[in-house]
N, C-alpha and C positions, 0 to 999 in steps of 0.2 A: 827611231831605234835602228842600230846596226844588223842590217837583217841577216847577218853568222851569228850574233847572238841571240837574235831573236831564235835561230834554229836550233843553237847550241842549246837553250833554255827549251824550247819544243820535244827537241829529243832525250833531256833527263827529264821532264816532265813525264813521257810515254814509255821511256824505261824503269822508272818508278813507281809508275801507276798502271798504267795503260795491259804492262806484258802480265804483270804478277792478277789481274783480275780476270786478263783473260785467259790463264791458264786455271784458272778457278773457274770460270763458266765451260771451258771443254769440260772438265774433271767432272762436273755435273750431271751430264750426259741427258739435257733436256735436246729438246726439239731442233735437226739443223738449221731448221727458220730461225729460231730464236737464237738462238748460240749466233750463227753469222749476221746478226742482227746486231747483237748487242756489240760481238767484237767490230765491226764498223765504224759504232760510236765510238767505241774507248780507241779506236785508230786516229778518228778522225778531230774528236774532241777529246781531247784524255781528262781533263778539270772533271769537265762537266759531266763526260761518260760516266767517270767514276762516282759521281755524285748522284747520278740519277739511276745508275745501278743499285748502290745502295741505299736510295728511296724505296722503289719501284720493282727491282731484279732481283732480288735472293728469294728463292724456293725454299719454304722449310718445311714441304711435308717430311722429307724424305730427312731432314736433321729432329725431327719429332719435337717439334720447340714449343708445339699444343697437343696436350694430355689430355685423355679421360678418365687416368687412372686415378682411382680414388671417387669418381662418382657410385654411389650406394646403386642407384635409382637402376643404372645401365648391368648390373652384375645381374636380375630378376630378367631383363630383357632380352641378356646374351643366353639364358640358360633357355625362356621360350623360344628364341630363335631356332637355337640348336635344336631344340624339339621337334620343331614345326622343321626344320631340315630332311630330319629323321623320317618323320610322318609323313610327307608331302607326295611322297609317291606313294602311300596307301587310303587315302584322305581325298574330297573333294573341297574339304575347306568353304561347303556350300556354294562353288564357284559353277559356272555354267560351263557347257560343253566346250562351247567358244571358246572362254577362257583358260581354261582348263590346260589347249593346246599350247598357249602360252606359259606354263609353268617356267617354262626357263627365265621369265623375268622376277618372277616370286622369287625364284631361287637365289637368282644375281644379289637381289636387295639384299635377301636374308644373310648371304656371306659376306657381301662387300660393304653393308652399314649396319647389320642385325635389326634390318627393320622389320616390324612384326608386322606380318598381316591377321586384319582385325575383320570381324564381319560384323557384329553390332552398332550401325552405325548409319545413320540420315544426314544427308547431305545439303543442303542449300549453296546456288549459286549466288554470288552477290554482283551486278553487272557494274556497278556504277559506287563513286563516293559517296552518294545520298543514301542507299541501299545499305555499303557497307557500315555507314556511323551510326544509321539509328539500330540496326542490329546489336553493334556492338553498344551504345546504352543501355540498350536494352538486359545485352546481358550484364554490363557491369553492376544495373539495379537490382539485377535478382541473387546480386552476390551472398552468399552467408558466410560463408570462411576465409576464401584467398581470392586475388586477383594478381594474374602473372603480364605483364608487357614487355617484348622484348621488340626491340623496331630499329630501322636502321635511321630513319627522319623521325623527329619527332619536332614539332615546330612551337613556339612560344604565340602562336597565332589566334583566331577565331575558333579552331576548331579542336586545336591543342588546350586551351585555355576552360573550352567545357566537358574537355575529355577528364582533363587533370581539376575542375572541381568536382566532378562527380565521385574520383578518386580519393578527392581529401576528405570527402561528405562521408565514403565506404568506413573510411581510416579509421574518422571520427566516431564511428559506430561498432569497431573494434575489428573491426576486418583488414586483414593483412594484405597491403598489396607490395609489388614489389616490381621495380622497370629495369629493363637493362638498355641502354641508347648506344646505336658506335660512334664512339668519339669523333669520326670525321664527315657522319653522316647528318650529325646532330651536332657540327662543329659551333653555329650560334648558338647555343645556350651558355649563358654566362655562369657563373660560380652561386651569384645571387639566385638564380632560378632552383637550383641543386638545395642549395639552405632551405628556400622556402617550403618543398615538398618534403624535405626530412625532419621541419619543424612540425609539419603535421602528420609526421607519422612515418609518412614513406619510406619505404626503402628504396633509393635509385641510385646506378652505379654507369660510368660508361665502359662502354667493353674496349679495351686494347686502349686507354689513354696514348694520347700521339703527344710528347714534350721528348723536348731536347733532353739530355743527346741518348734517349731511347727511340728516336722516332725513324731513324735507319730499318729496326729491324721490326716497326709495326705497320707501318703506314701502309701497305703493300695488301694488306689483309685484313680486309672488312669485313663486320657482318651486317650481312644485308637480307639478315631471314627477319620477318613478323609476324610475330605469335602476339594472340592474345589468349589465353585460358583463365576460366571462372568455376572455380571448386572441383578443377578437374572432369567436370560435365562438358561444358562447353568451350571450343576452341575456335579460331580463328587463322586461316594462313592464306595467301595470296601476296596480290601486287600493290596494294594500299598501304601507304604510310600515313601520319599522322600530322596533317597537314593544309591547307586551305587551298593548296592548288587540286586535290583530287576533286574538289567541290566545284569552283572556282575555274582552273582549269589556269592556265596563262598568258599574257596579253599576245607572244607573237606567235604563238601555237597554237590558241584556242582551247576546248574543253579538253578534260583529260577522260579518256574512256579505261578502262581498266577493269580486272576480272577477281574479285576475292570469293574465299570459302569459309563457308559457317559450317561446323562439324559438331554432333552431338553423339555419343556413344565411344566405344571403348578404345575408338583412334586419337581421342582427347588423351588418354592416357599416354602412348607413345608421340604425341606434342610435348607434353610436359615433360617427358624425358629429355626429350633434346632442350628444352629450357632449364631445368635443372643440371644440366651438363655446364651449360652455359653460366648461371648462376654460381656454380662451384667452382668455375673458371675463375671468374671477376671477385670472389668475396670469400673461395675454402669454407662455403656453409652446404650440407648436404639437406638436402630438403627429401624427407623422407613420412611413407607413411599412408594408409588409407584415405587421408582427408586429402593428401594431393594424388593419389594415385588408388582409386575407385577396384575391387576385384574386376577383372573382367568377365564380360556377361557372356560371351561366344553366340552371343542369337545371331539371329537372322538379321540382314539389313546388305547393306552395301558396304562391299569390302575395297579394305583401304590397308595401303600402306603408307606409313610416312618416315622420308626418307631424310638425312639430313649430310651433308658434306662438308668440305672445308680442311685446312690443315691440320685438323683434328682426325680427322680421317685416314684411314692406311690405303687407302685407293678411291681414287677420282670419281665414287661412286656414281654424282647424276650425270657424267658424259657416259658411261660405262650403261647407266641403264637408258638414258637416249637412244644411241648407238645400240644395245639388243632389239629396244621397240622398233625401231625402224627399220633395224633388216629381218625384222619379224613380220612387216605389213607385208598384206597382199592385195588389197583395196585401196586405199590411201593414207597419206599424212598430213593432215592439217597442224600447222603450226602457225598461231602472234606471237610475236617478240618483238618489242621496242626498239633492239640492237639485232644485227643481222653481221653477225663475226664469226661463225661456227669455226670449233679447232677441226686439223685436217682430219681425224677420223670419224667426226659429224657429216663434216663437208662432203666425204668419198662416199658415204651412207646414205647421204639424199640423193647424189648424184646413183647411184649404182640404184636406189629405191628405184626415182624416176626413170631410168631406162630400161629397167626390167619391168615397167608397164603401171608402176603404181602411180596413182593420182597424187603429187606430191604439189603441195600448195601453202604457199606463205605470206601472212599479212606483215608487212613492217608499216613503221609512219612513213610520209613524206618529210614533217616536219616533226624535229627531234630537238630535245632538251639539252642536246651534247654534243656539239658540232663535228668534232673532231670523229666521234662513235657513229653521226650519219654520214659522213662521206666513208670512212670505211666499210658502213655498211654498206655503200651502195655498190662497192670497189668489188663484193661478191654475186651482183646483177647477174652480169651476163654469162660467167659463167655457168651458175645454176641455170639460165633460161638456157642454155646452149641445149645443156642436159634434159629438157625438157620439164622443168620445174616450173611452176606457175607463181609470180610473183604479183604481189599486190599491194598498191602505196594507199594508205589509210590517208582519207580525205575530210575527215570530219573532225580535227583537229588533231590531238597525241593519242595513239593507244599505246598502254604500259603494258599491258594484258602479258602473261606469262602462260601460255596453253599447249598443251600438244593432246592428237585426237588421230588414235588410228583402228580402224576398219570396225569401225562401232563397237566395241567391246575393251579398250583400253584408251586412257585417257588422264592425264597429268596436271594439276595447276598448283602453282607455288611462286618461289621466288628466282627461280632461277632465269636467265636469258639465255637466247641461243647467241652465245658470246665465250672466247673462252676464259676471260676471267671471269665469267659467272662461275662456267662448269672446271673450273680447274682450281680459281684461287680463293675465293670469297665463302664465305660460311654462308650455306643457302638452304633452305627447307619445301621440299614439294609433297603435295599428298599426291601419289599413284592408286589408280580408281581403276578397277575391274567389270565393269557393271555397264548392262547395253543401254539400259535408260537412261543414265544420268548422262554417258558418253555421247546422247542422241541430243539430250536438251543441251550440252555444252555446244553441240555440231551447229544447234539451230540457232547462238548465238553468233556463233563463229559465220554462219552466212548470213544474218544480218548484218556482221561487219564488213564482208565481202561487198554486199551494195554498198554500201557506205566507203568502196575504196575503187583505186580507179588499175587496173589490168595492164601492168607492162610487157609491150611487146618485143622482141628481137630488135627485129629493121630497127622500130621507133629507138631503142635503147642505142642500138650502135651510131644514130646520127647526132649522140650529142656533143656540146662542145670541146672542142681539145683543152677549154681551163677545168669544163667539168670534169673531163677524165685524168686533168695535174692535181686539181684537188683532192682525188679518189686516190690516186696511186702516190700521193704523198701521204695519207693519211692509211694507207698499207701499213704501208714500210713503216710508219711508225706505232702500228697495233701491236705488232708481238713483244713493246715493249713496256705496252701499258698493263 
């Protein structure tokens, strides 16, 4: 080809495409990382830019293209919120001294996602896939009314296969259950799999179907929260999906470790809130009523909030409450996460924690299920270690664990990563936990996994190879756009 026309065709290509998208991502007014990010590509590849922008790149909190409005369930929630707003400065809320000082992140929750804080409530931790399955049989047998699953994997596997007959077994005996899967999470399941649990009863739906030509303005936007509730009593949230590697583990990774929560008392209630949000999302049916939603008991127990995000959301709630916990510590931060991406005002937050003296310490894996996600993450090493941060590579195959734990008395597990499309784009659910015991027993997990991982140091870090740090520093540049 005559390379004036190849230019001539290069240059109506990026006048056509290239200028009119990138004046739509200034108009935007996200992040100047991301903004000169994306305009890079659409300079440098305009086809392609523009195609993988509109996979990948459009924000819609801020176009509200996901509603709550019209969930029943949330209007009973906003109104105790408020309350609990109201009260909270004359109120102990049964909370301890400790905690107490921290109100400013009760508060946060309660404005920026109306999450109720609940005090009736016991907690179990689940360390592992064996832990977490037979619990959850356990409670799917004691089912009498509903069974709610919302997950972002669900697998057609070993362990899928006896989750989903004990489900058909529930059905069969008049008990309602009901799944929600994300369609890109649970992208193998075929059409036939769908049939055969709605023949027996089920109700299952995927959330955000991804088909042409809607798939521009979903695919971007997963949910990757897992719930399981059982008549409203008992709940389920963590880092477990529903699948045979959490058992199993994977041939070039090894075991997978990870961390879920068994929840009984009146934080089940606000679970099933954000899954009926969900529900009314995917199918306009309001699920309503005592039999899913128990009075609340207000006893005594460990108090809990649960919190839930996503483009549903009017603010970035779980970076928002990240980012207070942590320039709340005065002791330390312990944080697992699988992924090690923090957005920059996480990033500035651990860094300013740790040089103001707090014990700031981080497990990641060594070895990751997403290649592209662990060289990024590593691409944030040295930095944090600069700052004085304790990094730590998990040696005993994958840990997915989703944790954060500061100064004994506040304490997080759910689904979110310290990543920022966990905390910025993805629909994710954490229970927030106030309580010095359970915060102790999570800690005494968390240092068992510490032996289990091996201490990166400065020197060591800085002498690795110049392809490791091409690796790391190409796969930057290309996170802000994932």
């Amino acid at each position: 080809m005559n390379w004036s026309v190849f230019w001539q065709i290069f240059s109506l290509v990026f006048l056509v495409t290239g200028i009119p998208v990138a004046v739509m991502i200034i108009l935007e007014k996200r992040s100047p990382v991301k903004t000169i990010a994306w305009i890079l590509v659409l300079i440098l590849v305009p086809l392609i830019g523009l195609a993988f922008y509109l996979f990948f790149g459009q924000e819609y909190r801020k176009q509200k293209l996901f509603s709550r409005r019209g969930v029943k369930s949330l209007s009973k929630i906003r109104r105790l919120s408020t309350k609990q707003l109201r009260e909270i400065e004359h109120t102990d809320f049964h909370l301890s001294p400790e905690v107490l000082e921290r109100k400013n992140i009760i508060r946060l929750l309660l404005n920026n996602s109306d999450s109720l804080l609940t005090t009736g409530n016991q907690l179990k931790i689940l360390n592992n896939g064996n832990e977490t399955f037979e619990a959850i049989f356990t409670a799917i047998k004691s089912a009498q009314h509903h069974i709610h699953l919302e997950y972002y994997i669900l697998e057609n596997d070993n362990i899928g296969r006896k989750i989903l007959g004990l489900l058909k077994e529930k059905s069969r005996q008049g008990i309602e259950v009901r799944i929600i899967v994300d369609d890109v999470g649970s992208w193998s399941l075929k059409e036939k799999f769908f049939k055969n649990l709605r023949e027996s009863g089920i109700e299952i739906y995927p959330f955000m179907e991804v088909r042409f030509p809607r798939l521009t303005s979903r695919v971007n936007f997963r949910n990757h929260r897992k719930i399981l509730i059982v008549d409203g009593k008992i709940g389920f949230t963590g880092g477990i999906n529903i699948a045979d590697r959490y058992i199993e583990g994977k041939p070039k990774i090894g075991p997978w470790r990870d961390t879920h929560l068994q929840i009984t008392g009146d934080a089940v209630a606000t679970l099933q809130v954000v899954f009926a949000a969900d529900w009314y999302f995917v199918i306009n049916e309001n699920l309503t009523g005592e039999k899913y939603f128990p009075p609340l008991t207000e006893k005594k127990g460990t108090p809990v909030q649960i919190s839930a995000s996503g483009p549903d959301s009017d603010w970035e709630s779980m970076e928002q409450a990240y980012l207070a916990a942590i320039l709340n510590a005065k002791e330390y931060v312990y944080i697992t996460s699988p992924y090690l991406m923090p957005p920059p005002t996480i990033l500035s937050a651990l860094k300013t924690a740790a040089l103001s003296g707090v014990d700031v310490r981080i497990i990641i894996p060594e070895k990751s299920d997403a290649v592209t996600s662990k060289w990024c993450s590593f691409s944030y090493v040295e930095q944090l270690l600069e700052a004085g941060i304790k990094i730590y590579f998990y040696q005993k195959g994958f840990i997915h664990s989703k944790t954060l734990m500061i100064d004994n008395i506040f304490s997080t597990v759910g689904t979110t990563n310290l990543d920022f499309r966990s905390l910025e784009t993805n629909f994710e659910i954490n229970a927030f936990i106030y309580e010095q015991k359970f915060t102790r027993l999570l800690l005494k997990y968390f240092m068992n996994d510490l032996k289990n991982s091996r201490e990166i140091k400065l020197n060591e870090w800085k002498k690795r190879s110049w392809y490791f740090k091409l690796r790391e520093s190409l796969a930057h540049i290309v996170s802000p756009m994932l």
